[in-house]
C-alpha positions as a Markdown table, in Angstrom:
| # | Residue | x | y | z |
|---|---|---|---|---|
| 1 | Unk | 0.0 | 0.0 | 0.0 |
| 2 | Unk | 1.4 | 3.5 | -0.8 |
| 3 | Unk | 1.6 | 6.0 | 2.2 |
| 4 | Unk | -0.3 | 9.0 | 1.9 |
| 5 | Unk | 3.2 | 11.4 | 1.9 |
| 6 | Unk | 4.2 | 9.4 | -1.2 |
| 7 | Unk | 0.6 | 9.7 | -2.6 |
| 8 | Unk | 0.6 | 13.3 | -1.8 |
| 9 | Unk | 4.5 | 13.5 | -3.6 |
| 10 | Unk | 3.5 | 11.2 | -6.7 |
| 11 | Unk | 0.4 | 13.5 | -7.1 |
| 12 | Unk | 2.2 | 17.3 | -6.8 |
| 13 | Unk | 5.0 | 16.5 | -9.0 |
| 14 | Unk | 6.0 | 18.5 | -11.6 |
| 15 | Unk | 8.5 | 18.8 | -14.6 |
| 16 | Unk | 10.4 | 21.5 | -13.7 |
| 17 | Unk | 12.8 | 23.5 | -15.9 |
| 18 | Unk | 14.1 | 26.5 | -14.4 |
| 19 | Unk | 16.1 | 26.3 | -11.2 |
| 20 | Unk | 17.3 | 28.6 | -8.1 |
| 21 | Unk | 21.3 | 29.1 | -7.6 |
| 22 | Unk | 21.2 | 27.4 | -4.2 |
| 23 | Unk | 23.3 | 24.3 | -4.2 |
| 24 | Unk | 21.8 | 21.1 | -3.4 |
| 25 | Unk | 22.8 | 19.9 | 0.3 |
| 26 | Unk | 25.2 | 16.9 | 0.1 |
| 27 | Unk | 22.5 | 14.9 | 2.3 |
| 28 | Unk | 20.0 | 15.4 | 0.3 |
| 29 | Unk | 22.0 | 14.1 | -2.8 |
| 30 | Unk | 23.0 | 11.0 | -0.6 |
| 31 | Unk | 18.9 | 10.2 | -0.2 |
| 32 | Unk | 18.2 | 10.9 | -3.9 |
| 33 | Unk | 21.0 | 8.0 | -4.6 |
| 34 | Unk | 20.1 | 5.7 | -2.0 |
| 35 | Unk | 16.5 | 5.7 | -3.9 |
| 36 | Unk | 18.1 | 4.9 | -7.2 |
| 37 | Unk | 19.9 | 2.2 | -5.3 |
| 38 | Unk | 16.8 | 0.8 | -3.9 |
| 39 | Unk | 15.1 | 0.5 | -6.8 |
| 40 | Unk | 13.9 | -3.0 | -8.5 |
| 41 | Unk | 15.5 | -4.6 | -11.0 |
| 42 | Unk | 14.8 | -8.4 | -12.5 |
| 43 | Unk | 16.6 | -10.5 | -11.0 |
| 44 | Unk | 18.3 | -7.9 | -8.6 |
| 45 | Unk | 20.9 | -7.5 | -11.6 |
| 46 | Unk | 20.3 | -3.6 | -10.7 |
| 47 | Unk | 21.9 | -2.8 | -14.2 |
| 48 | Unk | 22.8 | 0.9 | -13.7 |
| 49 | Unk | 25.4 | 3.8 | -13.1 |
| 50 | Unk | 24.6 | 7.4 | -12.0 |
| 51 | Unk | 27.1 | 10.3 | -12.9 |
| 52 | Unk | 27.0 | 13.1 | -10.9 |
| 53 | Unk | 27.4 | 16.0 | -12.7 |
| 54 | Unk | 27.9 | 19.5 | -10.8 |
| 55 | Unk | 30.5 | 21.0 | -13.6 |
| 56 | Unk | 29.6 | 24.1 | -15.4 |
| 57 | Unk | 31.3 | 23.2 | -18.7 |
| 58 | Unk | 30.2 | 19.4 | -18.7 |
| 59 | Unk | 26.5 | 20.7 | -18.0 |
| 60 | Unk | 26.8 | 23.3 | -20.8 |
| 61 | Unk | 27.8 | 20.2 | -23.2 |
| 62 | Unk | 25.1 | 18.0 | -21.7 |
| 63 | Unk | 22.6 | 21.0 | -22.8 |
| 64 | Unk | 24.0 | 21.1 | -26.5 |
| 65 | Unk | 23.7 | 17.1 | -26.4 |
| 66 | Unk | 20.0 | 17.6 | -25.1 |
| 67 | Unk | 19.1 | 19.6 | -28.4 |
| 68 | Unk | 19.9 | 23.2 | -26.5 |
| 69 | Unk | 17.8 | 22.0 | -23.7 |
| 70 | Unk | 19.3 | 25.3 | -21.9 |
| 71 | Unk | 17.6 | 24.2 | -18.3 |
| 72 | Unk | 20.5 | 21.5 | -18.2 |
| 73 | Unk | 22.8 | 23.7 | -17.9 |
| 74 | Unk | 21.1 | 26.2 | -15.2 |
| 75 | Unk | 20.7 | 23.2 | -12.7 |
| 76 | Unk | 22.8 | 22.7 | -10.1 |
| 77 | Unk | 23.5 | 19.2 | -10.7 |
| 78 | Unk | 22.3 | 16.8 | -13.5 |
| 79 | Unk | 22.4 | 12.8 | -12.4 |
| 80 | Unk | 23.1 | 11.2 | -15.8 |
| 81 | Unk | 21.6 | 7.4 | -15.1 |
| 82 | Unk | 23.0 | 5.3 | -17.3 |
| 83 | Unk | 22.0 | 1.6 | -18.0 |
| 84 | Unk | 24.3 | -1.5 | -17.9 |
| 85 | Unk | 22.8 | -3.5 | -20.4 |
| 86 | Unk | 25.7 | -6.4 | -20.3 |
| 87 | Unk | 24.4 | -7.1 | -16.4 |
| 88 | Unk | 20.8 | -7.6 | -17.3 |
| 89 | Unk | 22.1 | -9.7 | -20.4 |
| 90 | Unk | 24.3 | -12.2 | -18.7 |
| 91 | Unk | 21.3 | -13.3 | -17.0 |
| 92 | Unk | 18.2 | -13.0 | -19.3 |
| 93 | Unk | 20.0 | -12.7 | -22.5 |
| 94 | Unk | 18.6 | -10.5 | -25.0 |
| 95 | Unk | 15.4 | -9.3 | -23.0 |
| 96 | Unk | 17.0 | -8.2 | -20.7 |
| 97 | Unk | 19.7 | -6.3 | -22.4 |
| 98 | Unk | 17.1 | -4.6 | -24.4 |
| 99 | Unk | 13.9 | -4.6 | -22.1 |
| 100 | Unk | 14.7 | -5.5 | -18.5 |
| 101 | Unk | 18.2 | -3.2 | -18.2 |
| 102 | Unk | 16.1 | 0.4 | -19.2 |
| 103 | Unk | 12.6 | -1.1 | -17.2 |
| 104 | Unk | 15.0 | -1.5 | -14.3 |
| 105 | Unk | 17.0 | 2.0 | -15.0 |
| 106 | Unk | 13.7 | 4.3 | -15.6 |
| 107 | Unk | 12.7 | 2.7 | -11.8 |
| 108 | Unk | 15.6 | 4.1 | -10.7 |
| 109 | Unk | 15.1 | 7.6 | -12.1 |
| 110 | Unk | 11.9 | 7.6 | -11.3 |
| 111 | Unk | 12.9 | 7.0 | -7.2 |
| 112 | Unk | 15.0 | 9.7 | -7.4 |
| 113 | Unk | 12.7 | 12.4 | -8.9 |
| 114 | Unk | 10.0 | 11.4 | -6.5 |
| 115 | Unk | 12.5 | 11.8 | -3.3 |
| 116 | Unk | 14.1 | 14.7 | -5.0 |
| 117 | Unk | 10.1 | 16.0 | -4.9 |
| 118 | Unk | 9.9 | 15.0 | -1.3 |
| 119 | Unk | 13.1 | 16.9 | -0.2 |
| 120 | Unk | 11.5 | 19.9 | -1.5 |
| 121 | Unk | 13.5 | 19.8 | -5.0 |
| 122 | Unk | 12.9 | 19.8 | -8.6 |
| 123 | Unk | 13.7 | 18.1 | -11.6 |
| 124 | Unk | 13.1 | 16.9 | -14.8 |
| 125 | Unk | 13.1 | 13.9 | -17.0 |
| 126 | Unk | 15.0 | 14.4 | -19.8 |
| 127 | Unk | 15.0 | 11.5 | -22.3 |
| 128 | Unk | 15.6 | 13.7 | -25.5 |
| 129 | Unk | 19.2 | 14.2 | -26.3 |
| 130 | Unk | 22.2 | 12.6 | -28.5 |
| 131 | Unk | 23.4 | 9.8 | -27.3 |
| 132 | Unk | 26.9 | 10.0 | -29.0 |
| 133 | Unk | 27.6 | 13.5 | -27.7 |
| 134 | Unk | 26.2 | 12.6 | -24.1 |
| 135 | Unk | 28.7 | 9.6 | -24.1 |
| 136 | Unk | 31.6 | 11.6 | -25.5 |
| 137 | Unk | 31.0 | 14.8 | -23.2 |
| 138 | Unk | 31.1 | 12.5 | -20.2 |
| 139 | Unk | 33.7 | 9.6 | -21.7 |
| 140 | Unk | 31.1 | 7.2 | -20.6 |
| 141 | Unk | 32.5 | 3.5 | -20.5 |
| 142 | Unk | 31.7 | 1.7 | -23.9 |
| 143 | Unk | 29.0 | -0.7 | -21.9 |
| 144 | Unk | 27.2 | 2.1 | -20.6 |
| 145 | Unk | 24.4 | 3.7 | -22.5 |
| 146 | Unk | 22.4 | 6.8 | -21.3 |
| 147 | Unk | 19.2 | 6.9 | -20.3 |
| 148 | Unk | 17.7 | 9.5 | -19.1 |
| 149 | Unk | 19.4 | 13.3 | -17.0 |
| 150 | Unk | 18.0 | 14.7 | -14.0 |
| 151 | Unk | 18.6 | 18.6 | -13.5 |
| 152 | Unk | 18.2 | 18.8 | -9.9 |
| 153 | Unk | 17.5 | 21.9 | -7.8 |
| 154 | Unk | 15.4 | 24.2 | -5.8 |
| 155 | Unk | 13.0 | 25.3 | -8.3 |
| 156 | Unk | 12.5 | 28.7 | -9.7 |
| 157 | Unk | 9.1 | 27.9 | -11.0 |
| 158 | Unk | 5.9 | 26.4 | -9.5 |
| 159 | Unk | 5.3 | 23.9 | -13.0 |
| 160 | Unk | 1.9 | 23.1 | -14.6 |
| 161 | Unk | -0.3 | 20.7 | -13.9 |
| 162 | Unk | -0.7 | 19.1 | -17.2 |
| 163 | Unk | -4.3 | 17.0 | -17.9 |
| 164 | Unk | -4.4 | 13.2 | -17.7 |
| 165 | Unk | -6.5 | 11.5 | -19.6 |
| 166 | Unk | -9.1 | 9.5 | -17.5 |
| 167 | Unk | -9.2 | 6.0 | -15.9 |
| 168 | Unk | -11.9 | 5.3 | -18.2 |
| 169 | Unk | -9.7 | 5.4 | -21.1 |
| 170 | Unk | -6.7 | 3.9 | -19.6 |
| 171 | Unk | -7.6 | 1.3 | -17.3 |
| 172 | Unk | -9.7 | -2.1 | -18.7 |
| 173 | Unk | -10.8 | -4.4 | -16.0 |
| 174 | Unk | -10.6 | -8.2 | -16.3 |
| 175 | Unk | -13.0 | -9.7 | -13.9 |
């Protein structure tokens, strides 16, 4: 069953692109990472790697990779997550490197923007961006492919509540 508080988190959360200057407290990046460690993965394989990124220049060239996704750049830190398909692989063979290793990595990102949220901070998912130049910017590890960044911050913008479409039109019930 899902506490209210996370309830209440999952329900007020935002995509955020415009951040405060205030650094993000080293404690509160320690919870946002023990999330992503915590978060399931098939067969516990837990197929990922985060990269910290606080680096102005490295954030500017993560912004050019994201299509001039400027936001990047503004952002105290961005958490690169970056999935290990070769772990997922060497147990489930080619499900797993191409399913299970970025089910189990979008878990991960998806605890840490929700105790980012929690901690009173902001983020958002970016998925759109060159892989190529995100892996050369960084000098990722050839088994490593990106998956999503997280700008994290204090935000500098309340954020929209965007419409969902109804239950009705998402949800079919098998009785």
């Amino acid at each position: 069953m899902v506490s209210k508080g996370a309830f209440e988190v999952i329900l007020n959360r935002r995509s955020i692109r415009s951040f405060k200057g205030d650094p993000v407290p080293d404690e509160f990046l320690q919870k946002i990472l023990i999330a992503a460690q915590m978060a399931p993965s098939a067969g516990n394989r837990q197929p990922w790697h985060f990269f910290v990124v606080r680096n102005q220049e490295l954030k500017d060239r993560l912004a050019v990779a994201a299509f001039g996704q400027d936001f990047l750049s503004q952002a105290p830190i961005v958490i690169v997550v970056c999935a290990d398909p070769e772990r997922s692989e060497s147990r489930y063979g080619e499900r797993g490197r191409s399913l299970y290793s970025i089910q189990d990595t979008a878990s991960a990102v998806m605890n840490m923007w929700i105790t980012a949220v929690e901690l009173g901070l902001a983020s958002c998912w970016v998925g759109a961006f060159d892989e190529a130049k995100v892996r050369d910017s960084l000098s990722l590890p050839s088994q490593l492919r990106p998956v999503a960044m997280l700008p994290i911050g204090f935000p500098g913008e309340r954020g929209v509540k965007t419409p969902r479409r109804p239950l009705e039109e998402i949800v079919t019930f098998l009785d």
